[in-house]
N, C-alpha and C positions, 0 to 999 in steps of 0.2 A: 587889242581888239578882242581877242578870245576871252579878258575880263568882262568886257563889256556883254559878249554874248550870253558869259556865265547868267549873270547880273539881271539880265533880260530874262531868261532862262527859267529862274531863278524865282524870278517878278520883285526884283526889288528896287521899287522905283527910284527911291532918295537918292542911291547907288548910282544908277542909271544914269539919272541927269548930272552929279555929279563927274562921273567917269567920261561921260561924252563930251562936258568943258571940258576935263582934264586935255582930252585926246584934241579937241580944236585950237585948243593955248597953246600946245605942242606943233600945232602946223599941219595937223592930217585933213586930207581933202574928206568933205562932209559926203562928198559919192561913195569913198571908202567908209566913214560911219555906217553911211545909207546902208550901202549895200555889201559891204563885210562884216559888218557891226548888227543890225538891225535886223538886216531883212532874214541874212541868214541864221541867227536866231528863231525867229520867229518860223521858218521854214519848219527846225529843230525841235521845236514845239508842235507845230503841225504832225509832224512823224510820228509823237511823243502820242500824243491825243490819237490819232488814228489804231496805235499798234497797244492803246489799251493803257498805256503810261501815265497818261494825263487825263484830266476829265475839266468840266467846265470850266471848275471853280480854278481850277490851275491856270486853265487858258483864258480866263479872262483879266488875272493877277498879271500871266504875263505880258497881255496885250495893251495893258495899260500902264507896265514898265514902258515899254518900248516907247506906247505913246509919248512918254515922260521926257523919250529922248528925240524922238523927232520934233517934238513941239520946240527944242532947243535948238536942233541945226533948220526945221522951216527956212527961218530969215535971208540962209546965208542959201538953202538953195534956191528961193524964189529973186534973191538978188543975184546969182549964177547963172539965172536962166535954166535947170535942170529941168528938163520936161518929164512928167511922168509916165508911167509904162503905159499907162490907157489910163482912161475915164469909168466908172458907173455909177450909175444912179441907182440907190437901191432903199425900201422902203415893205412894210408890212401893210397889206393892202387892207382899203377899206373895211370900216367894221371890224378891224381884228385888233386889240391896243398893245401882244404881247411882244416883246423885244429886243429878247435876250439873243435866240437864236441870229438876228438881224444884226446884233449889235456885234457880236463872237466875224459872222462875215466881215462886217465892213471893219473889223479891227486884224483881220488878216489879209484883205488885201490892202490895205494901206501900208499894212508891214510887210507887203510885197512890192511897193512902190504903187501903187495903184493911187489914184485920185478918187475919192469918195465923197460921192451927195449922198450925203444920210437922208431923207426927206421925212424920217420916224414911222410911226406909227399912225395908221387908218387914212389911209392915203388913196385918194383917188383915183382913178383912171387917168382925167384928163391931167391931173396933176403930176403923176408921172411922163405924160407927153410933153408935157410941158418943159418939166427939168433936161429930159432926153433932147429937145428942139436946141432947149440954152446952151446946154454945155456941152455940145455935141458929143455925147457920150455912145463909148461903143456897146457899152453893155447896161442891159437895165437886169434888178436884180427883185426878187418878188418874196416875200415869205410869208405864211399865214400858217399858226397854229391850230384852227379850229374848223372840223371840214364843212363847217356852213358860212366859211370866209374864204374857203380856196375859190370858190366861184367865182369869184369877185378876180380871182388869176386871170378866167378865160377873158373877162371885162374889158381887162387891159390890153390883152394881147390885141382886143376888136378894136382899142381904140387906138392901139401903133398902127393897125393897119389902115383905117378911117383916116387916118393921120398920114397915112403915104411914105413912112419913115420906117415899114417892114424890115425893107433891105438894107436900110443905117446902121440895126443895132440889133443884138445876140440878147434873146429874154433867156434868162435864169431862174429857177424858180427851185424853191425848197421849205422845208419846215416837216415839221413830224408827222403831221397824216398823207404828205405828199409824196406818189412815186413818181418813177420814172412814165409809167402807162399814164400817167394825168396827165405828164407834161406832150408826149405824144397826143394824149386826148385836145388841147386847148391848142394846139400848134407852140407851145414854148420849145426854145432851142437845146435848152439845156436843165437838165435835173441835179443837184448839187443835193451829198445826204447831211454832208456838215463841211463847217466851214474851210477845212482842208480842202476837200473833193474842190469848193467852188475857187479857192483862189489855183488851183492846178489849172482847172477849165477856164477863169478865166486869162490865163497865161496864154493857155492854147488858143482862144479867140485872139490876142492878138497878136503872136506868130504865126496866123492861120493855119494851126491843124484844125479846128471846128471852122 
């Protein structure tokens, strides 16, 4: 397992997928890949990027190890029945095409066990209600790089509320011109400055400390 993390670590996919059959032919429960293997890497990384260690180009090599390796054990947990930690729906709102930053989120909380609707890039209001109604997702998650698309944040949040579904789900919201006073400004729940910050917060959404 501690190879596997290297590996992840590391971002070196071929490895990854590799080493995670090795570890399934051998008999190990894919909850232990998941979440010995995987997740905790990926935390490791998080730490790495935060404290100045890692920068983008790092974390998205490694995010997409990982990916390498839970695309391998999927099968055996949606045949297990493993439920994931929570839900969100997260996407770059209207008018805005950029992706990266959205992309870095939704590739650490999956490596946290999270369930993730990507929904991309220039994404509507009501299309975001939409996904939030379907998959009854606890968290919706919002980013926009350019500050004549964060508007388009407050849109949304009018239209969870139009929508009656306020009190269902934790809005998140982040990207490089966004602070924390915006997301107070639009009523959003939470302000995330990178992708670490959001998958911590969204941990806390569902053990309820937020």
């Amino acid at each position: 397992m501690e190879e596997l993390k290297r590996l992840v670590i590391t971002g070196d996919a071929e490895k990854v997928a590799q080493r995670v059959q090795e570890l399934m032919t051998q008999g190990v429960a894919v909850e232990d890949i998941l979440k010995r293997g995987l997740i905790t890497a990926m935390d490791e990384v998080g730490d790495m990027f935060q404290k100045g260690e890692y920068f983008v180009p790092e974390m998205l090599i490694a995010a997409r190890a990982m990916n390498r390796g839970l695309a391998i054990i999927k099968p055996a947990i949606v045949e297990k029945g493993i439920e994931p930690v929570g839900k969100m729906v997260i996407g770059t709102v209207k008018g805005d095409l950029h992706d990266i930053g959205k992309n870095l989120v939704a590739m650490a909380l999956e490596g946290a066990g999270f369930e993730v609707i990507d929904l991309g890039s220039d994404v509507s209001p009501e299309r975001f209600v939409e996904a939030v109604k379907e998959h009854n997702a606890e968290l919706l998650g919002m980013s926009a790089l350019l500050t004549t698309t964060m508007l388009a944040m407050k849109d949304t949040v009018k239209a969870v509320e139009d929508a009656g579904i306020r009190d269902k789900v934790k809005i998140m919201i982040g990207g490089a011109p966004v602070q924390q006073e915006f997301a107070d400004e639009i009523g959003a729940d939470l302000y995330a400055r990178d992708s670490t910050a959001a998958r911590n917060l969204a941990r806390e959404v569902i053990s309820g400390e937020v």
